[in-house]
C-alpha positions in Angstrom: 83.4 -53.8 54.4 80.6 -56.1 53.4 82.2 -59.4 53.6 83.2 -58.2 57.5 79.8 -57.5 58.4 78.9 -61.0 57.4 82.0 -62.7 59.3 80.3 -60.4 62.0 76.8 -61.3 61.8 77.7 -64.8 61.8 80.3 -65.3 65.0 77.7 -63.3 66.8 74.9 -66.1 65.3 76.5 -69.1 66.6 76.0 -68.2 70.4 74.3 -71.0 71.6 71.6 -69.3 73.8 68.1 -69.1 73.5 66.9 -65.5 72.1 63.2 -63.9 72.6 61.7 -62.2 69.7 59.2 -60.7 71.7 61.6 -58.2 72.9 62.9 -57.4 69.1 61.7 -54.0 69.1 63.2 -51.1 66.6 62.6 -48.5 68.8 64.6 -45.4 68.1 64.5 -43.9 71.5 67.5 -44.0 73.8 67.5 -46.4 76.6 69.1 -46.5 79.9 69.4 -50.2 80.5 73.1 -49.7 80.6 73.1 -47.4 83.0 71.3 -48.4 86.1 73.2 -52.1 86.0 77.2 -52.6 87.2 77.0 -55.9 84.5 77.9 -55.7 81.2 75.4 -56.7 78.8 75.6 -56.9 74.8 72.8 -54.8 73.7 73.1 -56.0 69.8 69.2 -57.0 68.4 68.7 -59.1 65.4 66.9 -60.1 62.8 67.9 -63.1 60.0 64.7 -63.4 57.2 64.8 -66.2 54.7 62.7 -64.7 52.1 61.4 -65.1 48.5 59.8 -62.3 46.5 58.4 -62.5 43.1 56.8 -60.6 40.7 53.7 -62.0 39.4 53.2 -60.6 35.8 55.5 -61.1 34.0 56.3 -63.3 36.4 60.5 -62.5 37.8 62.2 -63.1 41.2 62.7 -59.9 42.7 64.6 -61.5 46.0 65.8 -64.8 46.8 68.1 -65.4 49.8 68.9 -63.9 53.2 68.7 -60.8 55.1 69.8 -60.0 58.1 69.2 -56.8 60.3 71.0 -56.0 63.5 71.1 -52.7 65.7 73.8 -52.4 68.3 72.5 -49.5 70.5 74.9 -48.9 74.3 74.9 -46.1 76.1 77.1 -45.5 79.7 77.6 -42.3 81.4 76.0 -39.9 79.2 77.7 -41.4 75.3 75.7 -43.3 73.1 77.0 -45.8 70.4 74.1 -46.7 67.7 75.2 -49.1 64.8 72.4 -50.2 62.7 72.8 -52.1 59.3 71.3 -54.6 57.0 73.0 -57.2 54.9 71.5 -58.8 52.0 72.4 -62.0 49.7 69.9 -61.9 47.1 70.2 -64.4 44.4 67.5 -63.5 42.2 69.7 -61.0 40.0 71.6 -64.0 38.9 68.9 -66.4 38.7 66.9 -64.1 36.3 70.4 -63.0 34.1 70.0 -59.4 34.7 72.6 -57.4 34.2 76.5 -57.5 35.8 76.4 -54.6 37.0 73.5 -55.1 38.7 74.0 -58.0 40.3 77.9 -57.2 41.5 75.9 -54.6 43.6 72.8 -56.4 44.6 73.7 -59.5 45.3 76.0 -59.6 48.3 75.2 -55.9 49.9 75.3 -54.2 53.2 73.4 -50.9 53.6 74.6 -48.9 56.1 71.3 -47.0 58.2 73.1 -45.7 61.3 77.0 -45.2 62.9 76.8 -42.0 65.3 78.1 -41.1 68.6 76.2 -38.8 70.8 76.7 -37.5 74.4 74.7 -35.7 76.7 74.8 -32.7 78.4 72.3 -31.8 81.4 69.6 -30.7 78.7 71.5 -30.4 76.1 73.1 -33.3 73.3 75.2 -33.4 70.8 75.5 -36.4 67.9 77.8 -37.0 65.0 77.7 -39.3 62.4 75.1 -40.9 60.2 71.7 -41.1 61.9 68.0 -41.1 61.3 66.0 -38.0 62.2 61.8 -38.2 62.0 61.1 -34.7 61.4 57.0 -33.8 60.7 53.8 -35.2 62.3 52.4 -37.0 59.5 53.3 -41.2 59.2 52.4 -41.9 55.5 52.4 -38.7 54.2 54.8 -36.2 55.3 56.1 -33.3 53.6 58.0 -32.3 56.4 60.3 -35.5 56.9 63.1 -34.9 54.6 66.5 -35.2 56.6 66.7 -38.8 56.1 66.9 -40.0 52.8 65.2 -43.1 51.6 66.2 -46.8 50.4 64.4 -46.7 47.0 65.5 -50.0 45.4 62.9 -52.0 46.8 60.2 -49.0 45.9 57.3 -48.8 47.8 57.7 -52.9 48.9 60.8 -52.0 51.4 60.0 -53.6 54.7 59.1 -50.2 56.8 62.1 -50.3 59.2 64.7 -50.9 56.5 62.9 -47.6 54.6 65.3 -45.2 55.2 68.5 -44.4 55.6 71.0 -42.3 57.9 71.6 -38.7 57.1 75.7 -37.4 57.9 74.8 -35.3 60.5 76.4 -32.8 63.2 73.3 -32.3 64.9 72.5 -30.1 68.1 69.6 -30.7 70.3 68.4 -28.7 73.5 65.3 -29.9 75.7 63.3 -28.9 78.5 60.0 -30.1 80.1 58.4 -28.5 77.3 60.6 -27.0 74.5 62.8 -28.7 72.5 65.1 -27.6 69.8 66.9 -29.3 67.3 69.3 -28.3 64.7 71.1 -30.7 61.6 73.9 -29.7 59.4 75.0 -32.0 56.6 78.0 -30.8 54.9 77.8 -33.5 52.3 74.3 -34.6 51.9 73.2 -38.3 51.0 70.4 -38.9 48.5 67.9 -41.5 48.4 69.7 -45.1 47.8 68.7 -45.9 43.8 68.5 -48.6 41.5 71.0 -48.4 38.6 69.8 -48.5 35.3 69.2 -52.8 34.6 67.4 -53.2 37.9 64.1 -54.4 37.8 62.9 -50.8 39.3 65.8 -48.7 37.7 65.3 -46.7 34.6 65.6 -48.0 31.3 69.4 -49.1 30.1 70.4 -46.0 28.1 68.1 -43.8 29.3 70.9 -41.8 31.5 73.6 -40.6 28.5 75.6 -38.0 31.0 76.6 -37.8 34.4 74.9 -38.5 37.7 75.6 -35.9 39.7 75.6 -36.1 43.9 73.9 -33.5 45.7 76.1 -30.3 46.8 75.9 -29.4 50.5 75.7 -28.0 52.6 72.3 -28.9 54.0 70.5 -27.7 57.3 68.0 -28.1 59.3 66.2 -26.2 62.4 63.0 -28.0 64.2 61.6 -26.3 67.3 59.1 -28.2 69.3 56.6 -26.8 72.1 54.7 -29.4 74.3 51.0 -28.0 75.9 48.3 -29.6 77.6 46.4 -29.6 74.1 49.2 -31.1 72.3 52.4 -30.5 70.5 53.3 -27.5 67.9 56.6 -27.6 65.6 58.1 -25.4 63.2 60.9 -26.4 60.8 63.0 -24.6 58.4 65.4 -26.2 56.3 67.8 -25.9 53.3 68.0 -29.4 51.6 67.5 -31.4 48.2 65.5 -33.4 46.7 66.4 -37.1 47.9 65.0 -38.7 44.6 67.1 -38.3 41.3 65.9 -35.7 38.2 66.1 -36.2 34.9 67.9 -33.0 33.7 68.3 -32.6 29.8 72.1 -30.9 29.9 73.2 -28.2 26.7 74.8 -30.9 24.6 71.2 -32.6 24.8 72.6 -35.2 27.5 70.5 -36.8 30.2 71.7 -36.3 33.6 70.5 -37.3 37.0 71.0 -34.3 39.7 69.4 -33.7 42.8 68.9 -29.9 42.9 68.5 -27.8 46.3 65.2 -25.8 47.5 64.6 -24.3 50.5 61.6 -25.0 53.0 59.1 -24.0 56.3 56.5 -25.8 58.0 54.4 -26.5 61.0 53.4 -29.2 62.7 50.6 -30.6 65.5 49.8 -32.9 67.3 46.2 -33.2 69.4 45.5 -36.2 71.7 41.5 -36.6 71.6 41.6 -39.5 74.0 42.3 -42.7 72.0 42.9 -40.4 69.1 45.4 -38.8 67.8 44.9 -35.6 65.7 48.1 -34.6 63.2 47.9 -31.7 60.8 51.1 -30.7 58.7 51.8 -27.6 56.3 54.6 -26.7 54.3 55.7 -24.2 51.3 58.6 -25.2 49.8 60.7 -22.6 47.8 62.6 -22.7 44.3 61.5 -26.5 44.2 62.2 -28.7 41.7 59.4 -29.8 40.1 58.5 -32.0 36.8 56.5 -29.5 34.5 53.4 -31.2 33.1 54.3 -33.0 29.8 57.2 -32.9 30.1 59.4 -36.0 30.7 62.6 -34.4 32.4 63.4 -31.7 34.5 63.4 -28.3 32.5 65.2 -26.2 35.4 62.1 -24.2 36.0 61.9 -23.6 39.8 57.9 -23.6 41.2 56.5 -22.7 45.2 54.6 -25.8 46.7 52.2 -25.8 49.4 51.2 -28.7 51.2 48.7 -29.4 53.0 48.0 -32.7 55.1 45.6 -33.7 57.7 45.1 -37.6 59.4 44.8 -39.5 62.6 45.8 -42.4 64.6 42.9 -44.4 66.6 43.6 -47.6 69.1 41.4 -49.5 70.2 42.6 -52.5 72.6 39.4 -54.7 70.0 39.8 -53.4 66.2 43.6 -52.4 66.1 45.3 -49.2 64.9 43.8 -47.4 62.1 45.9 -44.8 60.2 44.2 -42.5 57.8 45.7 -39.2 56.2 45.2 -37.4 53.9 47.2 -34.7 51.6 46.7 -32.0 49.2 49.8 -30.0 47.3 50.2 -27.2 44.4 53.1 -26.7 42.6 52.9 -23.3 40.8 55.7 -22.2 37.8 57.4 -19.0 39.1 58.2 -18.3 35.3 56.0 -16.6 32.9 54.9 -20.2 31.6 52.8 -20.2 35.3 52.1 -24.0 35.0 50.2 -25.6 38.1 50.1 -29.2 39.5 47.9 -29.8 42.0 48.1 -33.8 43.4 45.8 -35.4 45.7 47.0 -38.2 48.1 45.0 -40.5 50.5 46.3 -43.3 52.8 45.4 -45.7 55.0 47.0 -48.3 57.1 45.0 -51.3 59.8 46.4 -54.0 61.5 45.4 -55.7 64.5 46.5 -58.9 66.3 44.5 -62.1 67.2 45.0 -65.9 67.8 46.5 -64.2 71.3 48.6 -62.3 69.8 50.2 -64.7 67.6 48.2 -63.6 64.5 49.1 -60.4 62.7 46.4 -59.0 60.1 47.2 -55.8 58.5 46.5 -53.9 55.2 47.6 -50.6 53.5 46.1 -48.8 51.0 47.3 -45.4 49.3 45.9 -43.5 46.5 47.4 -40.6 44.3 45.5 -38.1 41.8 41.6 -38.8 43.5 41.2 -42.2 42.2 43.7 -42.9 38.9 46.6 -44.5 40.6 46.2 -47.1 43.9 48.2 -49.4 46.1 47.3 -52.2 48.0 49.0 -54.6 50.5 47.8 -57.2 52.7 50.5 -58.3 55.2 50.2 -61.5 57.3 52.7 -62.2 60.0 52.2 -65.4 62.0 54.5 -66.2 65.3 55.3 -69.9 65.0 57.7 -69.5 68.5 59.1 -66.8 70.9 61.7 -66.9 68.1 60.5 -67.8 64.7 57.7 -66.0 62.3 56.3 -66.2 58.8 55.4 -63.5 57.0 53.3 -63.3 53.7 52.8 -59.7 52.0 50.5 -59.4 48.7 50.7 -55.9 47.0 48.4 -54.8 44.0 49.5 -51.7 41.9 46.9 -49.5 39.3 47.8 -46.6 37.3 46.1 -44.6 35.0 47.6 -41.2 35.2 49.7 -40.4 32.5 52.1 -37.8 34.2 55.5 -38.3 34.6 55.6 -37.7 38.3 54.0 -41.4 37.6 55.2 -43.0 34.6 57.0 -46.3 34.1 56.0 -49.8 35.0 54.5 -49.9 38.0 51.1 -51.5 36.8 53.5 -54.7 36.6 54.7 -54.5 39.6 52.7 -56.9 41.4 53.9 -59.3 43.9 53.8 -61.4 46.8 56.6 -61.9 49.5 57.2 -64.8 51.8 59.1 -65.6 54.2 60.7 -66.9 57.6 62.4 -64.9 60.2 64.4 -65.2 63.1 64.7 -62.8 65.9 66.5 -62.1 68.9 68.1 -59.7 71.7 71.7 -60.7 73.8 70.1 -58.3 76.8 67.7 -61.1 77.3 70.3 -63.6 77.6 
């Protein structure tokens, strides 16, 4: 399947046209550029990245080689046909002699984010396949988004619109001018997209002794959505799974990786305060799977978490777009043991444009447990042509919390990523 999305990505390559990056836009909303013209157009976008990512201390290669990302996304009378992928060759595995395993998987890949057919009804759609669905109001710190699982072998250095991945999804949605109601069903669930044990971010070689169990299905999930003049109020209930793997200790003393089910409610808002935007989440999630304090693996006690989060979005046409949000959650034991976590999060996210508009400055910074553990990253993106940018990303990692919701390496995990990249859109032709 791979080696056909390359042959793919390359015949589609060679067109000799001249592409505008401007117009490469990831938009997830449905357009109806197919509808209103009797021509055929090819509405594929793409994006090719020669990039190089290393690790600074110790110093490793983390990637070294291509990517490529392409969305196909047509719609006529009422279907629509999204196809969004990316392929990777990544020659760092080999370069740094990792493991076999690891780099039989890593280094010629293509990750799968979205095949689903939809059609529309009047007010009414219907989709099948694997998609992405946004659920919450929060953007860096949401509770509440959990349908679509994540790509985790990058960690936290994942470029944002290759983050997630598509949930297999019948999914029901009815609108109005003001209501709108969705509904998800995933029969057989996917998790959060892993690094095997070897990888540079995986666990330890060893570490995992018995089975790594997928999660069982069926999942669901119900949003409803009302639109006022002073915003816009959501409610979600869901039965799902946690996306990232547990370490479960089995009864022969085995280590096994399982992604156990809880169930969940929240409530969403949204407030537009002119150039703001006001966003407030809340959650309690039932029978949750939690990591008891001290305690290195998953001991099957279930706990209730709240969450609270609050943040906001401000533009300003001079000084950018400024994210900040901020999160609190408890997870109380429900067994007589009646252990407590209680985790603090903070982010916040600037970029702006200058050098008209060539010139992209932006930085993100996110902090866990008041102060203990922080991220940084300052990303530069720099238009050379219509066609052709360079990025530069620098990301700084502390930790000095010793629970396990935490542990590992990540204090070494510092890196900087380069690279060159190539965009285009065959509407524009």
């Amino acid at each position: 399947m791979k080696y056909l999305f390359f042959i793919f990505v390359w015949l589609t390559l060679l067109v000799p046209q001249r592409l505008h990056a401007q117009s490469f836009d990831f938009d997830e909303e449905e357009t109806d550029s197919n509808e209103t013209s009797s021509d055929f157009s090819f509405p594929l976008k793409f994006k090719v990245s020669a990039k190089e990512s290393q690790q600074i201390e110790p110093g490793r290669s983390i990637f070294r080689g291509l990517s490529i990302y392409e969305v196909f996304d047509y719609t006529r009378q009422g279907f629509r046909l999204r196809i969004e992928g990316t392929g990777n060759f990544n020659n760092a595995f080999r370069s740094e002699d990792d493991p076999d395993e690891v780099i039989d998987k890593h280094e010629l890949e293509f990750i799968p984010r979205e095949l689903f057919l939809s059609k529309t009804l009047g007010n009414a759609s219907v989709s099948l396949g694997r998609q992405i669905k946004s659920l919450g109001s929060l953007d860096l710190l949401s509770q509440l988004d959990i349908a679509a699982p994540q790509d985790s072998t990058q960690l936290f250095f994942v470029d944002p619109e290759q983050s997630r991945i598509g949930q297999d999804l019948l999914a029901v949605a009815y609108f109005t001018e003001t209501w709108q109601l969705w509904f998800g069903y995933a029969p057989k669930p996917l998790s959060n997209r892993e690094p095997e044990a070897g990888h540079p971010y995986g666990l330890p070689s060893g570490l995992v002794t018995g089975q790594k169990n997928q999660a069982e299905g069926p999942d669901w999930y119900l949003e409803i959505k009302q639109k006022h003049s002073f915003g816009e109020f959501s409610i979600l209930v869901a039965k799902t799974h946690r996306k990232d793997s547990l370490l479960v200790t089995g009864r022969d003393f085995s280590i096994n990786l399982e992604h156990p089910d809880y169930q969940l409610v929240g409530l969403g808002y949204l407030v537009p305060l002119g150039s703001i935007l006001l966003k407030t989440e809340w959650a309690r999630s039932f029978d949750f799977p939690d990591w008891e304090p001290g305690v290195s693996s998953f001991s099957g006690d279930r706990s209730i978490v709240d969450f609270y989060g609050i943040g906001f979005d401000w533009f300003h046409d001079v000084w950018g777009q400024l994210i900040i949000e901020f999160s609190d959650s408890s997870s109380r034991s429900k067994s007589n043991r009646n252990w407590i976590v209680d985790r603090q999060r903070a982010a916040i996210s600037w970029s702006n444009r200058f050098i008209h508009d060539q010139l992209t400055l932006g930085f993100t910074g996110l902090v866990f447990e008041e102060i203990k553990n922080r991220l940084g990253r300052i990303d530069v993106n720099f238009e050379l042509t219509e066609d052709l940018s360079l990025d530069f990303k620098l990301t700084s990692i502390a930790i000095e919390s010793n629970d396990p919701f935490y542990a590992g390496d990540l204090e070494s995990f510092d890196r900087f990523d380069v690279g060159i990249s190539w965009s285009g859109d065959f509407q524009r032709l």
